[in-house]
Structure formats: structure tokens, C-alpha cells
C-alpha positions as CSV (number, residue, x, y, z in Angstrom):
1,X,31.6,287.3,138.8
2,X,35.3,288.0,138.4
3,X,37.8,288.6,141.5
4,X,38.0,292.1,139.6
5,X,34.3,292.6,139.5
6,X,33.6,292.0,142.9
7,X,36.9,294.9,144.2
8,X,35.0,297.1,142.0
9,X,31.7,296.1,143.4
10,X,33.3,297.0,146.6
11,X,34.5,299.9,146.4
12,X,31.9,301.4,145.1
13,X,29.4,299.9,147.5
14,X,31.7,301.5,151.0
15,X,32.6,304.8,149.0
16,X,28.5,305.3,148.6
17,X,28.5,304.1,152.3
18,X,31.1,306.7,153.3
19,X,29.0,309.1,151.3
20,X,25.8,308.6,152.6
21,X,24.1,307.9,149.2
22,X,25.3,306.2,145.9
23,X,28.4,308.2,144.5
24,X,27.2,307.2,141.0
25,X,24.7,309.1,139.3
26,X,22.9,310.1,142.5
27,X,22.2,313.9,141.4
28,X,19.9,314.6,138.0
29,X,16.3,314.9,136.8
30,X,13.9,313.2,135.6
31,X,11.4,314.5,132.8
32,X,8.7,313.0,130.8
33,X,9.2,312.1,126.8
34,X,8.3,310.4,123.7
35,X,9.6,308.4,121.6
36,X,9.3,308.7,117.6
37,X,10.8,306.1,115.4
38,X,12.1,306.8,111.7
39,X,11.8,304.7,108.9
40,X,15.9,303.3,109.4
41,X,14.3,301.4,112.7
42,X,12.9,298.8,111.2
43,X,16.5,298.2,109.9
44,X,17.1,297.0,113.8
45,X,15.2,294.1,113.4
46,X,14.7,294.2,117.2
47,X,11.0,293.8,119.4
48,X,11.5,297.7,119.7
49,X,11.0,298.7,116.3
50,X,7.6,296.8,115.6
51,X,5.4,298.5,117.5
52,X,3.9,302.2,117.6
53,X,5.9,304.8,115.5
54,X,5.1,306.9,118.9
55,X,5.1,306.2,122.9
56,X,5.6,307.9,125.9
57,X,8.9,307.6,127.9
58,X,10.8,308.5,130.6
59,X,13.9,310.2,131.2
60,X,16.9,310.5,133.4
61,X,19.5,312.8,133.6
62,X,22.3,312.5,136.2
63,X,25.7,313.6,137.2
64,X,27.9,310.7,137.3
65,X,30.3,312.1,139.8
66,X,27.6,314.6,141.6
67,X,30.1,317.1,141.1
68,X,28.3,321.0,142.1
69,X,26.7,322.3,138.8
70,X,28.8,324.6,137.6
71,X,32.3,322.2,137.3
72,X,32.0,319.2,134.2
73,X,30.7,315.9,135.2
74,X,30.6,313.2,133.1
75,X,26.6,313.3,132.7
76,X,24.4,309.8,132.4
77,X,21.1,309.8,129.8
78,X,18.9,307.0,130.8
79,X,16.1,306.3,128.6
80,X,12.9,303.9,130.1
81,X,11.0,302.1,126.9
82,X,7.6,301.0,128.9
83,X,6.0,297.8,126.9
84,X,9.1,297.8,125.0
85,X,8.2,293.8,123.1
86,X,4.3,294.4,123.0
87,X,4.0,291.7,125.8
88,X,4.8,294.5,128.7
89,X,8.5,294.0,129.1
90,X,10.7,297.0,129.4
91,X,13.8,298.6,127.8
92,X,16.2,300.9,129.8
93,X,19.2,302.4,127.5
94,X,21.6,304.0,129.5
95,X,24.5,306.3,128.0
96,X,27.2,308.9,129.4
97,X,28.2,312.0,127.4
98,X,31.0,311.2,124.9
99,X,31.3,312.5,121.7
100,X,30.0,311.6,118.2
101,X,33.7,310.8,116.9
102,X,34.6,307.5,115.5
103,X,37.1,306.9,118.3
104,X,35.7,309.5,121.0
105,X,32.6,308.1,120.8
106,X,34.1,305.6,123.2
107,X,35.2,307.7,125.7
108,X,33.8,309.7,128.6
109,X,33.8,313.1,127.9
110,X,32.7,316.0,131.0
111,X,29.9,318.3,130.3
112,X,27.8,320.5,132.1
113,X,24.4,321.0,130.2
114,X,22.1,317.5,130.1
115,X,20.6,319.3,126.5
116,X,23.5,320.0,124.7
117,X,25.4,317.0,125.2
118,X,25.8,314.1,123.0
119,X,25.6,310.8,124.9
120,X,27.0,307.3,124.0
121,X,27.1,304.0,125.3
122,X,30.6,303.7,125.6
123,X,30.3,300.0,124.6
124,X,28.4,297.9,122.2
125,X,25.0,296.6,122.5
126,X,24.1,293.9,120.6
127,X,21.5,294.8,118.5
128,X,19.5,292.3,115.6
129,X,22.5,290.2,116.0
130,X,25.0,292.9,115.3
131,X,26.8,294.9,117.7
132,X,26.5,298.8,117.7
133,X,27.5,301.7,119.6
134,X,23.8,304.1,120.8
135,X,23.9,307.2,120.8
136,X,21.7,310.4,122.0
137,X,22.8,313.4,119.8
138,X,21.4,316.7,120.5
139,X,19.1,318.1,118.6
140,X,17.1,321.3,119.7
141,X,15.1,320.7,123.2
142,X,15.4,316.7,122.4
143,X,18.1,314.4,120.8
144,X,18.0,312.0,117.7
145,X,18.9,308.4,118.8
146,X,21.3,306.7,116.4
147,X,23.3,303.3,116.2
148,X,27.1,302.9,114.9
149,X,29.0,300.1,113.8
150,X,32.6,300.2,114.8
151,X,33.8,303.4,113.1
152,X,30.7,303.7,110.9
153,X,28.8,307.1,110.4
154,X,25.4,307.4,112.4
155,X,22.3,305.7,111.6
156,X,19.3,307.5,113.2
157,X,16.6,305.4,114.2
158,X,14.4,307.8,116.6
159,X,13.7,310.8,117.7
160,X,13.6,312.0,121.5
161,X,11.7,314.7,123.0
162,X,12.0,315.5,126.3
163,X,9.3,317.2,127.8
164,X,8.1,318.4,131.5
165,X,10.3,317.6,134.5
166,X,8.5,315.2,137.1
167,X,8.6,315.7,140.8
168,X,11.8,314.7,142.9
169,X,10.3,311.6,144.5
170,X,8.7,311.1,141.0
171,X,12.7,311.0,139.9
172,X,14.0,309.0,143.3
173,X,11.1,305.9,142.6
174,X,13.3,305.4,138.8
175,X,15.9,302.3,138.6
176,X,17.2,301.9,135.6
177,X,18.4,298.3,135.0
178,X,20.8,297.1,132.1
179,X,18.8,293.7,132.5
180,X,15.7,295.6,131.0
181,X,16.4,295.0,127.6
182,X,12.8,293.5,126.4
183,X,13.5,295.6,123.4
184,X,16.0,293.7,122.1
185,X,19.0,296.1,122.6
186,X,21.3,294.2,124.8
187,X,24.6,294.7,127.0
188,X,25.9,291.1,127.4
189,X,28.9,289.3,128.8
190,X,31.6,290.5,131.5
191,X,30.3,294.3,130.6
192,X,26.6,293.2,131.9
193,X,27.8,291.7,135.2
194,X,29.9,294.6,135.7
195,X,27.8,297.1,135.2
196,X,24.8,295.8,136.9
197,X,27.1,294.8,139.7
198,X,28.6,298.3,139.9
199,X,25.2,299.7,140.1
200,X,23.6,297.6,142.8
201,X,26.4,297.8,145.1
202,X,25.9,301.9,145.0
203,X,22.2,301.3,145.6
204,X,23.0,298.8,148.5
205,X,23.1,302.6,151.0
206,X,19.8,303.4,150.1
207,X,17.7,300.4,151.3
């Protein structure tokens, strides 16, 4: 881990301390789903895309910041991919809402409704050996999940439906890991330490 990882680590993990809970991500919902893959999936060539056309998921929606409801956050989608490879491992994706812009794509962007927002990584996952940009654009009560390249137009490779909203302790028992990645979409390098770091240091308050 790099001197600059570990300051971050840091100061995330005594600003949650201060807090009394994480100050990432510490308010949302979580809901039940499904999953429905299109025909451009198999395009992936990832563990994800050889399975059933249709699973159950689960879903989390959060406010990064925990600002009150009614100001813009910069909102988080996580996505959980149960028996992701056929062999039981899982696949988390998690995005923050951005835009579907060939530059703004990349960039946080406040919202305030988890529906109506379109989510993005923010930075590549590599993906069949390529690296591409995931994204969750709305698309009436659920959102279409697409990859980028770069610049590149959307590719949609599945569709999301979000369904009922599970209990609260239902929605505190969820971690979502960027180390889940049995599915073959992958966060790797200085970006995986980080972020993993980042996210365990917030957590360190609640245990």
C-alpha cells in the first residue's frame, strides 16, 4: 500500500470514528432484483455471461456523503451477482452516479433520486481482457447495464429490475467487496488497494 493510500485510509477511518458510523455510503436501501442478460453479453467473454439468461440479485442504494434527502449526494449503486462463475463465487459491481457522456462519464455527478440516475464506475474494469467503463442507465423502474470503451458509445449487456425493498437489518448484513469479482469483471492495481482500503477503514467503527 502506498504512503498515499494509507493518509487516505486514515482519514477516512477517524472521520467515520468522529462520526459515529462510516461517512461513506452509510445511508441507502437495499431491494431485491434480477438480472436479465442480452444477446451483446456473451460479447464479454467473462464467467458472468455463461450462465442463466436470468438470476436473482441484490441491490444497494446509498448516499455517498449521507447528506439529508432532499440536498444532492453523489449516490452509490451496488449490484451483488450470487454464483456469479457457476462454482458459487460472487460478483459485486459497484458504481456512483455520473453521467452517460464520453468525458462525464468519469466524473461524480450529485443526484437525489436512486431511479433516475445513471451510475458509472468512474474507472475501468477490466473486462475479457479489455478494459471498460460499467454503467447502470435508467430505464423505467430498473436500469440497463452497459460497458464502454474509452469514449465509445454504450454496449448493453443486461437488464436490471429492481424489485421489493428488504428490511433495514436485511440492508445493514450487505458488504459489498471490490474483491468479489468471480464474474470476471475486475478493478485491479493501485485503484483496487485503494478502494478496498478506503472502504475497510470506514467499516473499522462498526465492529
Amino acid at each position: 500500500m502506498s504512503a498515499a493510500s494509507r493518509v487516505v485510509d486514515e482519514v477516512v477511518r477517524l472521520a467515520s470514528a468522529v462520526r459515529g458510523e462510516r461517512i461513506i455510503h452509510a445511508k441507502g436501501q437495499a431491494r431485491a432484483g434480477r438480472l436479465t442478460l442480452l444477446p451483446a453479453a456473451r460479447e464479454l467473454d467473462v464467467p458472468l455471461v455463461t450462465g442463466a439468461r436470468e438470476r436473482p440479485v441484490l441491490v444497494r442504494f446509498s448516499r455517498g456523503a449521507g447528506l439529508p434527502d432532499l440536498l444532492p449526494d453523489v449516490l452509490g449503486l451496488a449490484i451483488r451477482i450470487p454464483d456469479a462463475d457457476g462454482t458459487g463465487g460472487v460478483q459485486d459491481l459497484m458504481l456512483s452516479t455520473g453521467a452517460a457522456g464520453p468525458v462525464s462519464r468519469r466524473l461524480l455527478v450529485p443526484r437525489r433520486d436512486y431511479l433516475h440516475a445513471t451510475y458509472t464506475s468512474l474507472i475501468s474494469y477490466e473486462v475479457g481482457g479489455r478494459d471498460l467503463i460499467v454503467a447502470a442507465l435508467p430505464a423505467g423502474g430498473g436500469f440497463t447495464l452497459a460497458t464502454a470503451a474509452g469514449t465509445q458509445p454504450w454496449t448493453p449487456w443486461a437488464q436490471l429490475d429492481v424489485g421489493e425493498r428488504l428490511s433495514a437489518d436485511r440492508a445493514r448484513e450487505l458488504r459489498f467487496e471490490i474483491t468479489h469479482d468471480a464474474g470476471g469483471f475486475r478493478i485491479g492495481g493501485a485503484w483496487r488497494a485503494a478502494r478496498a482500503g478506503a472502504y475497510d477503514a470506514a467499516r473499522s467503527v462498526e465492529s
